[in-house]
C-alpha positions as CSV (number, residue, x, y, z in Angstrom):
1,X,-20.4,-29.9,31.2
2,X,-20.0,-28.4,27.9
3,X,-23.1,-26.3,27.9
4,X,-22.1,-24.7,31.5
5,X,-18.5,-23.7,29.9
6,X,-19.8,-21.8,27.2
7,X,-22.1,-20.2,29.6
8,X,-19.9,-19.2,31.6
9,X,-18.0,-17.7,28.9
10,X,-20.9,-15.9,27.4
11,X,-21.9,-14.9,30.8
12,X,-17.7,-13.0,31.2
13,X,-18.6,-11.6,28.1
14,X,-22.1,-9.7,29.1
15,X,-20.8,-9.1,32.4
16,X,-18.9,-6.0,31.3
17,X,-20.6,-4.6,27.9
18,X,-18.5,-1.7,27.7
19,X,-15.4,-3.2,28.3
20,X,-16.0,-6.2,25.4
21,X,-16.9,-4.0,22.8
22,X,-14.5,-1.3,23.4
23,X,-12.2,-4.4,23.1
24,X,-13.6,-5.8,20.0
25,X,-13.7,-2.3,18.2
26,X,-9.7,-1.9,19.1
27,X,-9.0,-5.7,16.9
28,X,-11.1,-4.2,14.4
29,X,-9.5,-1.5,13.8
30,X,-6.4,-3.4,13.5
31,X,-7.7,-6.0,11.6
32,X,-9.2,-3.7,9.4
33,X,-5.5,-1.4,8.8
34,X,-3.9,-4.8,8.0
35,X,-7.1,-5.6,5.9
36,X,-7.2,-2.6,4.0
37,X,-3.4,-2.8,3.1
38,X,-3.3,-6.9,1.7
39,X,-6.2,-6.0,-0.2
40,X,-5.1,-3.0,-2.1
41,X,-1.6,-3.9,-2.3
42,X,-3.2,-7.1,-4.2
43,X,-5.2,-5.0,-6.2
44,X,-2.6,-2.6,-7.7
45,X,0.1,-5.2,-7.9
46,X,-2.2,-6.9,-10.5
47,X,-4.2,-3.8,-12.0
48,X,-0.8,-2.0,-12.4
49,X,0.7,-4.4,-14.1
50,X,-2.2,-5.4,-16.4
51,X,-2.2,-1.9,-17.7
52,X,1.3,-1.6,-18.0
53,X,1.4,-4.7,-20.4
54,X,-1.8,-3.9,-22.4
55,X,1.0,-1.0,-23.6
56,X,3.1,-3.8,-24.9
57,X,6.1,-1.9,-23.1
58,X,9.4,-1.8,-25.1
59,X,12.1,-4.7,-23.9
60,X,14.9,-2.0,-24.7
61,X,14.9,0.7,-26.7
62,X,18.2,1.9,-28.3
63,X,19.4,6.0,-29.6
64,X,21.0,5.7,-33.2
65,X,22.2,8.1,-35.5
66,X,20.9,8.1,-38.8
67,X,18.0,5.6,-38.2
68,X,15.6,4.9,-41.1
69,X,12.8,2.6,-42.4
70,X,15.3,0.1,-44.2
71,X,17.5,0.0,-40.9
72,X,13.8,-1.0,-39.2
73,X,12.6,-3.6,-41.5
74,X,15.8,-5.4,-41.3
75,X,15.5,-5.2,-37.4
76,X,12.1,-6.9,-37.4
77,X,13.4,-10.1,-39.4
78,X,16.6,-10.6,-37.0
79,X,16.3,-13.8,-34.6
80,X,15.1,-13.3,-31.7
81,X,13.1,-9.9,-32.1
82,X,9.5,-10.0,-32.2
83,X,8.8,-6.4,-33.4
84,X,10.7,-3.1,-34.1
85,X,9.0,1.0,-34.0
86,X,11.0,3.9,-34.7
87,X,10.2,7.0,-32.9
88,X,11.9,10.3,-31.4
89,X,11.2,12.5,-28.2
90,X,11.4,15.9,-28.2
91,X,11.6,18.3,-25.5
92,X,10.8,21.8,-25.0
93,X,8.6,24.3,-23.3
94,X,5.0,25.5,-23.3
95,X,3.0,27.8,-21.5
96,X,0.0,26.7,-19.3
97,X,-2.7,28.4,-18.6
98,X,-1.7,30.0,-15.3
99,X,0.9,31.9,-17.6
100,X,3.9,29.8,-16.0
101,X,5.8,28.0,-18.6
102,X,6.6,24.0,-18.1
103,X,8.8,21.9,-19.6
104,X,7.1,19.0,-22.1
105,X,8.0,16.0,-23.2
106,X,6.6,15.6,-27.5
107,X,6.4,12.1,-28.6
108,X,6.6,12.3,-32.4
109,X,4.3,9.1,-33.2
110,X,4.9,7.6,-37.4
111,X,1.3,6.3,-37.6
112,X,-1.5,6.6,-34.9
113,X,-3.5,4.2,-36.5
114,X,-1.1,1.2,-36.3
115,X,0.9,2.2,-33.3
116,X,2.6,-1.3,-31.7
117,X,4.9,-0.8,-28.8
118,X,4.0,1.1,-26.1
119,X,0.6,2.1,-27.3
120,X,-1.9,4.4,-25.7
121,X,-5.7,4.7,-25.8
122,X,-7.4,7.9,-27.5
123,X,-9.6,9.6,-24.0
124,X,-11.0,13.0,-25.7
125,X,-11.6,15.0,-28.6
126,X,-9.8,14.6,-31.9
127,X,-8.3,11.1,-33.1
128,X,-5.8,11.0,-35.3
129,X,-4.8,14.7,-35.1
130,X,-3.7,16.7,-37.9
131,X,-0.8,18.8,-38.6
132,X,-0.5,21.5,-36.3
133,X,-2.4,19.7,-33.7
134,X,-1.1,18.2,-30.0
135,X,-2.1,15.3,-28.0
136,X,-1.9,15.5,-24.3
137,X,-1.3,12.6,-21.9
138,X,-4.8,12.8,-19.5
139,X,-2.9,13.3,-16.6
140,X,-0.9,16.1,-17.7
141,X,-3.9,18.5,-18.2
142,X,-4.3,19.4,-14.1
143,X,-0.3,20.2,-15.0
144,X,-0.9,22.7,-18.1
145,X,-4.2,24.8,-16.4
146,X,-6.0,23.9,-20.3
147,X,-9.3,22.8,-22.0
148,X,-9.5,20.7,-25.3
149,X,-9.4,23.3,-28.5
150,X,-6.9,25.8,-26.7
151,X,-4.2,27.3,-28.4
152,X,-1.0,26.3,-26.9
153,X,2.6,28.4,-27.4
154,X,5.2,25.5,-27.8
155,X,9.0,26.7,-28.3
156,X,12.3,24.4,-28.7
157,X,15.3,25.7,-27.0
158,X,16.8,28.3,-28.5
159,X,13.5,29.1,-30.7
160,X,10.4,31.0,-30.5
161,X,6.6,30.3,-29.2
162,X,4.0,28.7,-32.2
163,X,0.7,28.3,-31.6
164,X,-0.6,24.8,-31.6
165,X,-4.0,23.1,-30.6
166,X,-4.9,21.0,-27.9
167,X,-6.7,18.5,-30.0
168,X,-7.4,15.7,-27.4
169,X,-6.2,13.6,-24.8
170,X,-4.9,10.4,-24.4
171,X,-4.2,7.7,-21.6
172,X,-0.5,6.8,-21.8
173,X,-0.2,4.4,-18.6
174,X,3.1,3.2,-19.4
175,X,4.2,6.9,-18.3
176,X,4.8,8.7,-15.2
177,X,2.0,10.9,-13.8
178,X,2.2,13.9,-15.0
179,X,1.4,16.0,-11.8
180,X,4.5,13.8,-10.4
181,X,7.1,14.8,-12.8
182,X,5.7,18.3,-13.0
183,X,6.1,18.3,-16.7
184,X,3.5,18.1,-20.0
185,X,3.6,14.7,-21.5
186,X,2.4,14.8,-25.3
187,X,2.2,13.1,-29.1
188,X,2.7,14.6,-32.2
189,X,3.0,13.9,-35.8
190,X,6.3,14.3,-37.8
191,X,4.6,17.2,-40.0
192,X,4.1,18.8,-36.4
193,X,7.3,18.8,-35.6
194,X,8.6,20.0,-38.8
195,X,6.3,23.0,-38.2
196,X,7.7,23.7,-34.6
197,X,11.0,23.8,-36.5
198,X,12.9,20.3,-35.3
199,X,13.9,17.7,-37.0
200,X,11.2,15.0,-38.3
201,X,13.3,11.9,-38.8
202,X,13.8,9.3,-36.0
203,X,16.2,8.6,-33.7
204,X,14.9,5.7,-31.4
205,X,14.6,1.9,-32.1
206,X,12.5,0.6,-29.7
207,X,12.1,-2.8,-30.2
208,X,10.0,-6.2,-28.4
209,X,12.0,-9.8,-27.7
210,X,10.6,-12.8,-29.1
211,X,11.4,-14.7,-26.0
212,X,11.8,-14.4,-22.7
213,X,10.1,-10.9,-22.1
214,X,10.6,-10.6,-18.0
215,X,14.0,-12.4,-18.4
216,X,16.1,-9.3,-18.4
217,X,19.4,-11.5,-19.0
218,X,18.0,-12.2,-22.5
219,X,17.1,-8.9,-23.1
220,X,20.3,-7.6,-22.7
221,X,22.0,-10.4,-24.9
222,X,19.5,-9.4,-27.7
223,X,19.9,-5.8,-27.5
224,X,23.8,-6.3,-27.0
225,X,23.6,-8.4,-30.4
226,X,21.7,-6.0,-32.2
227,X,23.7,-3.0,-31.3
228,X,26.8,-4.6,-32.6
229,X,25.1,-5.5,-36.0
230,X,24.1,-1.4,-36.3
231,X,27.5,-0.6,-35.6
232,X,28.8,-3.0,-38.1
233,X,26.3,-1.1,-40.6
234,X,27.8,2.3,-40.2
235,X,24.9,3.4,-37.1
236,X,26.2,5.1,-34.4
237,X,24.5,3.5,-30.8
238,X,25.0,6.5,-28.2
239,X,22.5,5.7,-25.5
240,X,20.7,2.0,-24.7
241,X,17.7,1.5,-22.2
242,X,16.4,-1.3,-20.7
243,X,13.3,-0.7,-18.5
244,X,13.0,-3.4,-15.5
245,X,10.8,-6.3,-17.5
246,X,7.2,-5.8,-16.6
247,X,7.4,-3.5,-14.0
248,X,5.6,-0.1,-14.4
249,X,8.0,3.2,-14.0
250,X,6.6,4.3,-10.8
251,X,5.8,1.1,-8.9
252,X,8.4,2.2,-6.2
253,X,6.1,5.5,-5.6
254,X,3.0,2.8,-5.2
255,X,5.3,0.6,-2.7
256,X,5.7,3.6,-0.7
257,X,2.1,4.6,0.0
258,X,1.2,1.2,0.6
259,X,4.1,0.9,3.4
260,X,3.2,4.2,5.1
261,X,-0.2,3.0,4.9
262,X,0.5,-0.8,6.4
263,X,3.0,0.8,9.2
264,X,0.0,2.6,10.4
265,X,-2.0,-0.4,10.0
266,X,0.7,-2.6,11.9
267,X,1.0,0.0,14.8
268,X,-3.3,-0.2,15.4
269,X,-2.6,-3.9,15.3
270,X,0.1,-4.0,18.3
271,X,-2.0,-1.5,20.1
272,X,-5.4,-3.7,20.0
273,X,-2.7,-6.7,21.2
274,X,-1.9,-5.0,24.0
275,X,-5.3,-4.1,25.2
276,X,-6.5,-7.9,24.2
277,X,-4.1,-9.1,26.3
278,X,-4.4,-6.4,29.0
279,X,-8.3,-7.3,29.1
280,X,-7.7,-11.3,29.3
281,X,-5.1,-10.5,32.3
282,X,-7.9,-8.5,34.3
283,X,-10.5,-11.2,33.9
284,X,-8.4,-13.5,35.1
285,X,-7.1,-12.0,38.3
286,X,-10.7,-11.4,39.0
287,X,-11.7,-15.0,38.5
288,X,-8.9,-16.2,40.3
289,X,-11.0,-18.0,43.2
290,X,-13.1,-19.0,40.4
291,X,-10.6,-21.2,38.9
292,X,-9.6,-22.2,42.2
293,X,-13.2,-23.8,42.9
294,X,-12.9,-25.2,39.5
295,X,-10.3,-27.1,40.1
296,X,-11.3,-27.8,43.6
297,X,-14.3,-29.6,41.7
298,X,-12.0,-31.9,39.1
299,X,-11.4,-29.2,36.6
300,X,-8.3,-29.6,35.1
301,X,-5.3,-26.7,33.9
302,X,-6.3,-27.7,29.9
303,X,-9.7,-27.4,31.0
304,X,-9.5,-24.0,32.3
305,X,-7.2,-22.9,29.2
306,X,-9.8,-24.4,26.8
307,X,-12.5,-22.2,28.7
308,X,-10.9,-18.7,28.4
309,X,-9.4,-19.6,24.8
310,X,-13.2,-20.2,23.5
311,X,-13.4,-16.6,25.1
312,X,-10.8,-15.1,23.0
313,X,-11.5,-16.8,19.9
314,X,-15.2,-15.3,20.4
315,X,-13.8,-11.7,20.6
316,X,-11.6,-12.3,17.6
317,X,-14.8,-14.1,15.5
318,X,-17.1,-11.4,16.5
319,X,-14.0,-8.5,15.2
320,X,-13.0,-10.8,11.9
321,X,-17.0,-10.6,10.9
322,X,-16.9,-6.7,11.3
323,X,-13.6,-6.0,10.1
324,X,-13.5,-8.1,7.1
325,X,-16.0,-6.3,5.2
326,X,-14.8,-3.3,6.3
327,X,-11.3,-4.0,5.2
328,X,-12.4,-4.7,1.6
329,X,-14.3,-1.3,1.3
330,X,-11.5,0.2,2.5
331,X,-8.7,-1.4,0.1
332,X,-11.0,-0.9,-2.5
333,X,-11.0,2.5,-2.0
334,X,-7.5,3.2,-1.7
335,X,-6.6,1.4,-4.8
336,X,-9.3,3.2,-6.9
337,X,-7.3,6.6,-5.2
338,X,-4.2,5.3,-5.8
339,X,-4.6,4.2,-9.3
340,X,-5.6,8.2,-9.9
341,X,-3.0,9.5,-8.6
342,X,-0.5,6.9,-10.6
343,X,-2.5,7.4,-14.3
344,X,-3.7,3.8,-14.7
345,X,-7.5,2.3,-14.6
346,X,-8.4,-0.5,-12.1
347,X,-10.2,-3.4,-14.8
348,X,-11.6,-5.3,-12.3
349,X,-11.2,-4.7,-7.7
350,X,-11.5,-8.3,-7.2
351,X,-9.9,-9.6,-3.8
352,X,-7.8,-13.0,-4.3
353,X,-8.5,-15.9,-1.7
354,X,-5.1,-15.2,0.1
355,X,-6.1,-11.9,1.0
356,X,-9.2,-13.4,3.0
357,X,-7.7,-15.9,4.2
358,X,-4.8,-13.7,5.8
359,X,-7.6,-11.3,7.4
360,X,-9.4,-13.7,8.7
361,X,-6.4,-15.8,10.0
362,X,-5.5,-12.3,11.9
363,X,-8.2,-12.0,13.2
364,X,-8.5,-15.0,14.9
365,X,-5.3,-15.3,15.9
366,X,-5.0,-12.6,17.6
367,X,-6.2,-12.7,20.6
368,X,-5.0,-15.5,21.1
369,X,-1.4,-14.6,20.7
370,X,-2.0,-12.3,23.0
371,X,-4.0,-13.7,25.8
372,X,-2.3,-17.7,25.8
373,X,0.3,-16.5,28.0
374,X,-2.0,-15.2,30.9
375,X,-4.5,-17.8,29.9
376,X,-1.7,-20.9,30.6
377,X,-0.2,-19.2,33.2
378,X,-3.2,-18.3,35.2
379,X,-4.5,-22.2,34.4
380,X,-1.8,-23.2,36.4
381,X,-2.5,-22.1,40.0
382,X,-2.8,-24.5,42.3
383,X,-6.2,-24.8,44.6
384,X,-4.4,-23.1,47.6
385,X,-3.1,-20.7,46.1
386,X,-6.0,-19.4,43.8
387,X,-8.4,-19.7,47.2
388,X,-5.7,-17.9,49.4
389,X,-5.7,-14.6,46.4
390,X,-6.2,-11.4,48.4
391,X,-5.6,-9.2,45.4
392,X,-2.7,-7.2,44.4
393,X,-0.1,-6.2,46.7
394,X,2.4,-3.4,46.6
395,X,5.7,-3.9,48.0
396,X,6.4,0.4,48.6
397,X,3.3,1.0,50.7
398,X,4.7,4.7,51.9
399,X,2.6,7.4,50.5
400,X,5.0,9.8,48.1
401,X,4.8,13.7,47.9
402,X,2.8,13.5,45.3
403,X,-0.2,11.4,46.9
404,X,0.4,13.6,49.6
405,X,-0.1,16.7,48.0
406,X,-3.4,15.2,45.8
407,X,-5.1,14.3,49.0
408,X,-5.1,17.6,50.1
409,X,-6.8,18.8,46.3
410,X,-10.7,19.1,46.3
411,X,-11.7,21.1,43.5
412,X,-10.6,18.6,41.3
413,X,-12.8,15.1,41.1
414,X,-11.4,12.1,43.2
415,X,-11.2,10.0,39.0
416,X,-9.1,13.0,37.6
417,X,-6.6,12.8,40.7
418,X,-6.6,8.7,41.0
419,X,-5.5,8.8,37.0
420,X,-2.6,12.0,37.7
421,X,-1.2,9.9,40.7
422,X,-1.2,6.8,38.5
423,X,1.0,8.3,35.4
424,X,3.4,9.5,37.7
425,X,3.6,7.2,40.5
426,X,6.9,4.8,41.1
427,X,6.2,1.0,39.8
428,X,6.1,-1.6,42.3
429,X,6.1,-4.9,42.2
430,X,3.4,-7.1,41.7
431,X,2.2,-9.5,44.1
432,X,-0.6,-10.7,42.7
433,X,-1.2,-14.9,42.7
434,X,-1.3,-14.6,38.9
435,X,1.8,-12.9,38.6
436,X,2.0,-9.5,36.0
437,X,0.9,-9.9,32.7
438,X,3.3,-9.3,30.2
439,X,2.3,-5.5,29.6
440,X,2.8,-4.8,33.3
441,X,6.2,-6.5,33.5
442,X,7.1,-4.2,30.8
443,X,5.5,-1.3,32.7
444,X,7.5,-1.8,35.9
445,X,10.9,-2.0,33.7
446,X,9.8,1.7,33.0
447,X,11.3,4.3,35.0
């Protein structure tokens, strides 16, 4: 008995080649949009922030006044502060290649060799650089139109143009993407700065908790603590930051392309649905007085269910194999792209578990969803009813203007007019033993 049920259903499935696979390549294109969107949203989540904390990002960083090594040193010994780094930002403007001038960001750096909170990774040309030489973030280079050993003109505001050189790159992924911001990211030594004409001492504590490093409530409490005991030793606090614990700066720009991405993916899923479900609903209202001599025979309703379940969980086996694969290539792909466009380097594109297991779960599932309630429904006709089926019947048999007027067309093909008078023909209802599937009940609450 076993052996004829799965015959039959492999014979349903042969019996219309076109239709099945145009069926299975609509789940795998939903499985795969899904697919592609668990798998590089698991990637980046994890890639992101493993480069993000091989910066050893500042827990706070704090703006004083008058900020010097002593002031440092002391910091480093309090309780509950792993380590301390002075440094200072300056901004001002250089001119890119294209002529155009942009706006850059200088971070003056005390010593490249033994840098320890938010660190970054010599890429190109000259490591440590010398006085009168500027480092430029990787990213930022598509942003300035400039090769390594140009001569850039850097000006403060208020000041005049000097002519540094663009003595390497670096790869800073605890900063924003260049290209995003629109602005030149870039490390210099105090001597540089001195030349440019700013000011070479340090104004920024940026400093590492012992404890608790993703707890921001501790943070707080330790910076809070430590800006009371700088104020209590004559430094004036005028600006504190504290960066989300462990979360990259632009991680809301990645959460965006991964939703756009996944709404598309979500909207190919619904659509395959509706055809799986459209397809299962056909089958069965042309097998109707084949059920009916099945149960005739003894068959019974969770009989017939089991026999055109094992026919959708075929069609979602058969899309899961292709889309899977297909799915991983595809997230992989997007990551690596994404991870360009964000400045940060993908160590390793390996796919957790959950991510194949939820692929493969939607894939299976389905068509299932979508064909159990056709499936029970039609597993319930009784013997008289399914023998008695004589189709589908229309309740508004009176020919329209329209069906009027397309008989009378013959230049165009008797297909081309059949689909015209379909799209805009009234909705009537459905007669058929079965009932409507649920996609044609919604089609005849459509005007």
């Amino acid at each position: 008995m076993l052996r004829l049920c799965w015959k039959k259903v492999i014979r349903d499935l042969l019996s219309d080649k076109t239709r099945t696979i145009l069926v299975i390549m609509a789940m795998v294109i939903g499985v795969t949009g899904v697919g592609a969107v668990l798998n590089a949203r698991a990637i980046l989540n994890r890639e992101m922030d493993v480069n993000y904390m091989c910066t050893n990002p500042a827990s706070a960083t704090l703006w004083v006044e008058g900020l010097d090594d002593e002031t440092v040193r002391k910091v480093k010994s309090m309780p509950g502060i792993l380590d301390a780094e002075a440094g200072r930002t300056i901004v001002g403007r250089v001119r890119s290649g294209d002529g155009d001038e942009k706006e850059i960001d200088m971070f003056v750096v005390e010593n490249f060799s033994d840098m320890r909170i938010d660190k970054f990774e010599p890429e190109d040309g000259k490591w440590p650089p010398e006085k009168g030489d500027i480092l430029v973030e990787r990213a930022a280079m598509r942003v300035i139109y400039a090769q390594i050993g140009d001569k850039l003109d850097i000006k403060l505001p208020g000041g005049s143009y000097t002519e540094f050189k663009l003595a390497g790159t670096v790869h800073a992924p605890a900063l924003p993407p260049a290209w995003m911001e629109n602005k030149v990211f870039a490390f210099i030594t105090p001597e540089t700065i001195q030349q440019l004409g700013g000011d070479s001492g340090f104004n920024e504590l940026k400093i590492v908790v012992s404890e608790g490093r993703m707890d921001n409530t501790n943070i707080q409490s330790v910076t809070n603590k430590l800006k009371d005991w700088l104020e209590q030793n004559g430094k004036n606090v005028w600006r504190i930051k504290i960066p989300e614990p462990g979360k990259h700066p632009h991680a809301a720009q990645m959460e965006t392309l991964l939703f756009l991405l996944g709404a598309f993916g979500i909207i190919a899923l619904v659509l395959s649905s509706a055809i799986v479900a459209n397809m299962i609903s056909a089958l069965l209202s042309q097998q109707i007085r084949q059920i009916g001599m099945m149960k005739a025979v003894g068959a019974k309703s969770g009989q017939i269910t089991a026999i055109y379940l094992s026919f959708a969980i075929i069609l979602g086996i058969a899309a899961t194999a292709l889309a899977v694969p297909v799915a991983v290539l595809a997230g992989r792909a997007y990551a690596s792209f994404n991870a360009g466009m964000l400045n940060f380097q993908i160590f390793s594109d390996r796919i957790p578990l959950w991510a194949y297991l939820s692929q493969i779960a939607v894939g299976l599932l389905l068509p299932l969803f979508a064909a159990v309630y056709s499936i029970v429904k039609g597993s319930r006709i009784t013997v008289r009813e399914a023998l008695q089926d004589y189709g589908v019947a229309l309740k508004n048999k009176k020919p329209n203007a329209l069906d009027s007027i397309s008989s009378r067309i013959s230049v165009l093909s008797r297909p081309f007019l059949l689909s015209i008078r379909n799209t805009f023909r009234k909705r009537a209802d459905c007669y058929s033993p079965l009932g409507c599937s649920p996609l044609e009940e919604l089609c005849l609450l459509l005007p």
